[in-house]
VMD Tcl script that draws the C-alpha trace (Angstrom):
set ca {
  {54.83 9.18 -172.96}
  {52.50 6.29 -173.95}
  {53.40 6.96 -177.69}
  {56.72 6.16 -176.62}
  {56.47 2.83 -175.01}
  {53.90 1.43 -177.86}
  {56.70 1.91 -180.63}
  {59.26 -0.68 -179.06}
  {56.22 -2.86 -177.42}
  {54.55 -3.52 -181.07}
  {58.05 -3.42 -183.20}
  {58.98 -6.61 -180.45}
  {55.55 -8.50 -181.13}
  {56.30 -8.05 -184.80}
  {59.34 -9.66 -184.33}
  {58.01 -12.02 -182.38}
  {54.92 -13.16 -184.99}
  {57.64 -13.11 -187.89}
  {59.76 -15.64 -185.98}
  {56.79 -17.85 -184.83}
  {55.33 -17.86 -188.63}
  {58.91 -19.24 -190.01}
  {58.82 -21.82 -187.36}
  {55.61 -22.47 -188.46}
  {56.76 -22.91 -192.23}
  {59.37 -25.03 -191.06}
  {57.56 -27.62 -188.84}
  {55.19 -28.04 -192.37}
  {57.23 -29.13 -195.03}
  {56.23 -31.60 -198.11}
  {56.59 -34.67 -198.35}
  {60.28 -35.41 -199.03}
  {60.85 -38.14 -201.99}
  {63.06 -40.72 -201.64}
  {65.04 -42.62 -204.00}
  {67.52 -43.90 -205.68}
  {69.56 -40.59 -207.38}
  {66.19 -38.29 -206.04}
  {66.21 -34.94 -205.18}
  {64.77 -33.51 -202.03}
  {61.68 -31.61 -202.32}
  {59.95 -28.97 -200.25}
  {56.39 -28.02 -200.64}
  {55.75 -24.52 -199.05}
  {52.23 -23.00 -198.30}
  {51.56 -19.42 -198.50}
  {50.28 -17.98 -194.87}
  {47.18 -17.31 -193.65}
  {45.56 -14.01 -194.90}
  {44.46 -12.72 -191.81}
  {47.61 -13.23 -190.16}
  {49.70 -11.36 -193.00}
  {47.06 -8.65 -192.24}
  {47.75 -8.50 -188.76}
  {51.61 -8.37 -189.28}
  {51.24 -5.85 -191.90}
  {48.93 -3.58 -189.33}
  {51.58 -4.01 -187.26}
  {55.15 -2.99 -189.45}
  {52.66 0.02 -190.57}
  {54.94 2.61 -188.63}
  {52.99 5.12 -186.03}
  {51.21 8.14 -187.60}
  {52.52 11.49 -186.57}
  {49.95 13.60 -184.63}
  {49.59 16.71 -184.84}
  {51.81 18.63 -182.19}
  {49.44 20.78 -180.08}
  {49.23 24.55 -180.04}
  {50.38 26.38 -176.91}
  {49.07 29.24 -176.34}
  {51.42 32.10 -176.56}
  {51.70 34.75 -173.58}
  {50.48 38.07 -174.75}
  {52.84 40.03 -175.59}
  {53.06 43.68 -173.69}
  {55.12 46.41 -175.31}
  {58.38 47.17 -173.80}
  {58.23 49.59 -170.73}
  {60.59 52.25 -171.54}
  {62.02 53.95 -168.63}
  {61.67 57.94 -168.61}
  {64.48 60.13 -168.49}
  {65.29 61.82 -164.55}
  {63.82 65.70 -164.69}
  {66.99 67.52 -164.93}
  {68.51 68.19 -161.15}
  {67.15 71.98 -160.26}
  {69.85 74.74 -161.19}
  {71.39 75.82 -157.79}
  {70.24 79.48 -156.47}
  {72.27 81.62 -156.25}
  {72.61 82.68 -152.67}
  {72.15 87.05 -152.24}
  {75.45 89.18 -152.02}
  {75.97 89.82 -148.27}
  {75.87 93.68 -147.84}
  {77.42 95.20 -145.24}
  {75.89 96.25 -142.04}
  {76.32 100.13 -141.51}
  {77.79 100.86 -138.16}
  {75.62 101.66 -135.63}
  {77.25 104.32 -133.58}
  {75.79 103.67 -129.66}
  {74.75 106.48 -127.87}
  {77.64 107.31 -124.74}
  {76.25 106.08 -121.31}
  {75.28 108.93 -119.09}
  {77.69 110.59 -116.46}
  {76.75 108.92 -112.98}
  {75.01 111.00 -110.79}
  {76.53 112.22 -107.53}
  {76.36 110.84 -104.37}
  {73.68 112.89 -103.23}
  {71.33 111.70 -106.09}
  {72.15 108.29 -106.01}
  {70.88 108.30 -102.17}
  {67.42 106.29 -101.62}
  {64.53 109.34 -101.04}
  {62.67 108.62 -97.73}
  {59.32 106.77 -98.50}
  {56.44 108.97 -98.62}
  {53.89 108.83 -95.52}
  {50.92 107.44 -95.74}
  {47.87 109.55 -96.47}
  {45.84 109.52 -92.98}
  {42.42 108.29 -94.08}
  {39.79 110.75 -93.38}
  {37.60 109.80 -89.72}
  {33.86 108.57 -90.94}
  {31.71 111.07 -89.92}
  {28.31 110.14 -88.29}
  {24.97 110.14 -89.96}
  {22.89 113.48 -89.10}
  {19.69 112.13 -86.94}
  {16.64 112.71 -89.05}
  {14.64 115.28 -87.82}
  {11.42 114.51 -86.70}
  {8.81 116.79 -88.06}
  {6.57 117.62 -85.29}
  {2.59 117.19 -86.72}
  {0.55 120.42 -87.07}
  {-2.20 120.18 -84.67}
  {-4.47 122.28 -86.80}
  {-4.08 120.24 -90.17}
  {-4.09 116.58 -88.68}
  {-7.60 115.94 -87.84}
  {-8.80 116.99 -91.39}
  {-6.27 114.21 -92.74}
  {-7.56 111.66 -90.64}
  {-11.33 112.92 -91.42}
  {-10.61 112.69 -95.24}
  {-11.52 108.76 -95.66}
  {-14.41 108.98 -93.39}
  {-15.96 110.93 -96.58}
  {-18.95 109.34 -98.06}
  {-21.02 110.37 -101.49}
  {-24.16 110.62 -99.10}
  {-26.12 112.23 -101.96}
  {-28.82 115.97 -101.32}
  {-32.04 112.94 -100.69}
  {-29.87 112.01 -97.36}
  {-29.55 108.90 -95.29}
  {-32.51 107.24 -97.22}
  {-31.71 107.92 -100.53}
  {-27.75 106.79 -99.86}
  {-29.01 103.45 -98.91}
  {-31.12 102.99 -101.78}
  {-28.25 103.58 -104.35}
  {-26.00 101.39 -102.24}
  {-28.51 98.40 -102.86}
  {-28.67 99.46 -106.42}
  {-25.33 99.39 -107.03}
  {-24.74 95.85 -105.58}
  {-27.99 94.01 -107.27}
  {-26.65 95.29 -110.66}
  {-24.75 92.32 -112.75}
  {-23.06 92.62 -115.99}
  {-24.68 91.13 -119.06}
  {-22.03 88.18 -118.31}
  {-22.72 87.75 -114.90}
  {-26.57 87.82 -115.34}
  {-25.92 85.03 -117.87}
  {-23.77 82.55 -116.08}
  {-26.28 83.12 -112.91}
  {-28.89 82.07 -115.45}
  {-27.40 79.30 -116.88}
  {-26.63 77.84 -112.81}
  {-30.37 78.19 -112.18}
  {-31.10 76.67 -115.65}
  {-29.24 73.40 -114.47}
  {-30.85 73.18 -110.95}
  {-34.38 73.57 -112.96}
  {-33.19 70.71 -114.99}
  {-31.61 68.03 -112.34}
  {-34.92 68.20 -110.52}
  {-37.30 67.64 -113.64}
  {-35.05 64.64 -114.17}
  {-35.69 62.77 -110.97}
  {-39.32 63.19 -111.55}
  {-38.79 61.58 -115.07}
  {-40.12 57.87 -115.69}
  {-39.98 55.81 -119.07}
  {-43.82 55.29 -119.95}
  {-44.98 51.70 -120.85}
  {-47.21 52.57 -123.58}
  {-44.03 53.74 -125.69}
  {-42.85 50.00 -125.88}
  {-39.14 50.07 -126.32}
  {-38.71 53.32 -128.17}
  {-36.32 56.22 -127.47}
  {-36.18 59.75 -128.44}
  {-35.58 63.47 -127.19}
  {-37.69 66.06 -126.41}
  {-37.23 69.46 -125.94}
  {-39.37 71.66 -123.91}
  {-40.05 75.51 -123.24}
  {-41.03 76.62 -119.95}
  {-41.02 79.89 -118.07}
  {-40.04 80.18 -114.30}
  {-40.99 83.29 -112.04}
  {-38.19 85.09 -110.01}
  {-39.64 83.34 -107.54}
  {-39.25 79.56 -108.96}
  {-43.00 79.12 -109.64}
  {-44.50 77.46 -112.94}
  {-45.85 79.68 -114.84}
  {-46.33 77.51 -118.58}
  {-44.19 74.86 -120.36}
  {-45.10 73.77 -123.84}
  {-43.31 71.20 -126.40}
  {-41.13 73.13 -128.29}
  {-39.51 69.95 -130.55}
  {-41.53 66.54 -130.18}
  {-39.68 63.10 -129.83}
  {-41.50 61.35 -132.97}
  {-43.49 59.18 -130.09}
  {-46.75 61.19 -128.05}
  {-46.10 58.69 -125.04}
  {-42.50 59.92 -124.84}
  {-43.92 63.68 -124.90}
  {-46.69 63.45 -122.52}
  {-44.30 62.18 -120.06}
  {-41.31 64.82 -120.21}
  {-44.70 67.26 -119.75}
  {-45.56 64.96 -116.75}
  {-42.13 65.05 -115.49}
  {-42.10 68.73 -115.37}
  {-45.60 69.20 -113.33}
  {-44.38 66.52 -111.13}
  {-41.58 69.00 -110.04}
  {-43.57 71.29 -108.46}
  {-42.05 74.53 -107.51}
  {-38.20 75.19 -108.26}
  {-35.55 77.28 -106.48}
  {-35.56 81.39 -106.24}
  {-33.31 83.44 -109.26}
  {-29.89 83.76 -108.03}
  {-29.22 87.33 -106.26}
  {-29.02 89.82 -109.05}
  {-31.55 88.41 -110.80}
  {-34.65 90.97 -110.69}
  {-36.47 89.74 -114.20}
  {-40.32 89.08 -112.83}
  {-39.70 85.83 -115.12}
  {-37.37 83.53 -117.20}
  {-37.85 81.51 -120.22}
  {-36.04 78.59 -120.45}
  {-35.35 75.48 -123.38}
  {-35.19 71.78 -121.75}
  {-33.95 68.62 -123.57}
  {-35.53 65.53 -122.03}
  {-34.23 62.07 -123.51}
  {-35.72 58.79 -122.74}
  {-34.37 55.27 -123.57}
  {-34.96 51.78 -123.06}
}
mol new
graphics top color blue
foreach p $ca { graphics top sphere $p radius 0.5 }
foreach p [lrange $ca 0 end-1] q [lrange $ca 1 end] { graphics top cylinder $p $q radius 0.2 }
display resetview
């Protein structure tokens, strides 16, 4: 489009410049000689150089560009429609063969009158009467057996030492524990031992701020006397032993061996700890 409209725009100011340059010419003639049987002469100048440039530039006609490539759709093979599958040959439908009679078996003479007459409905079958339970029979005791039954619990293993000797083995028996019942009993008395050597316990003021465990062995009678205690594992500190020993003598005299208990005396291992 705009190579288009500068073809005619530059052809007219060609024109235009050719016109105003022979104007030009005109206005500048020579000198014209007068005279007597004279000619009339007319000088001409040549143009100016840049102008015959410019109106050369200008007849110069418009070089041809190049015409642009378009770019060409790619080009897909022709789709070539398959042929229809063949329709399916029609089945032949099976001959027909013909049904053999059926001959149907002649309905039964009616029966006479007599038959055809409704039979009475049976009776009822009379439910038998419930009969009543038989009493039990009481069975009358034997007087001569009874009181040996009811003399047979009164029986006691009385033993040939008599009366004496049965109490003696009754006490036995019940003072006996088993080997885990004499040890929890132990282990009871054990504690009580314990709780009362520790409210006789006092921190000593010669051990400073130190704290450490000791553990102590001591043997109780049946009876809950003293009989010896001893350090068995020392604290590291001699104040801190001298007191669990003092803490121990302070106690005095501790509760009786639980029932059962018939040892004349008990060993026992105590843990004292003392901090600051």
């Amino acid at each position: 489009m705009r190579r288009a409209l500068e073809v005619p725009l530059f052809a007219g100011l060609a024109l235009g410049l050719h016109l105003a340059a022979f104007a030009m010419l005109g206005d500048s003639a020579g000198a014209v000689a007068a005279g007597a049987g004279g000619a009339a002469a007319v000088s001409i100048e040549a143009a100016d150089a840049g102008l015959v440039a410019l109106v050369a530039q200008w007849d110069r006609p418009p070089l041809a560009l190049p015409a642009p490539e378009l770019a060409l759709p790619p080009q897909t093979p022709p789709q070539i429609a398959s042929p229809a599958p063949p329709p399916p040959a029609p089945v032949a439908a099976p001959p027909r063969l013909p049904m053999p009679g059926i001959a149907l078996p002649a309905p039964p003479d009616a029966p006479p009158d007599a038959q055809v007459a409704a039979s009475p409905p049976p009776r009822e079958a009379r439910k038998p009467e419930p009969k009543p339970d038989p009493k039990p029979e009481t069975v009358k005791p034997n007087p001569k057996t009874a009181p040996a039954a009811v003399s047979q619990p009164a029986q006691r293993a009385t033993g040939s030492g008599g009366g004496a000797s049965a109490g003696q083995a009754g006490r036995a028996t019940a003072g006996t524990l088993s080997p885990a019942q004499a040890n929890a009993a132990k282990a009871s008395w054990g504690a009580a031992i314990r709780a009362k050597v520790e409210r006789r316990k006092s921190y000593p003021p010669a051990a400073g701020r130190a704290s450490g465990r000791v553990l102590l062995s001591l043997s109780v009678s049946r009876t809950g006397a003293l009989q010896s205690v001893s350090v068995a594992t020392s604290s590291g500190h001699p104040a801190l032993d001298a007191a669990a020993l003092r803490a121990v003598r302070a106690a005095g005299r501790f509760a009786a061996a639980p029932k059962g208990l018939d040892a004349a005396s008990y060993s026992f291992t105590l843990p004292i700890s003392f901090s600051r």
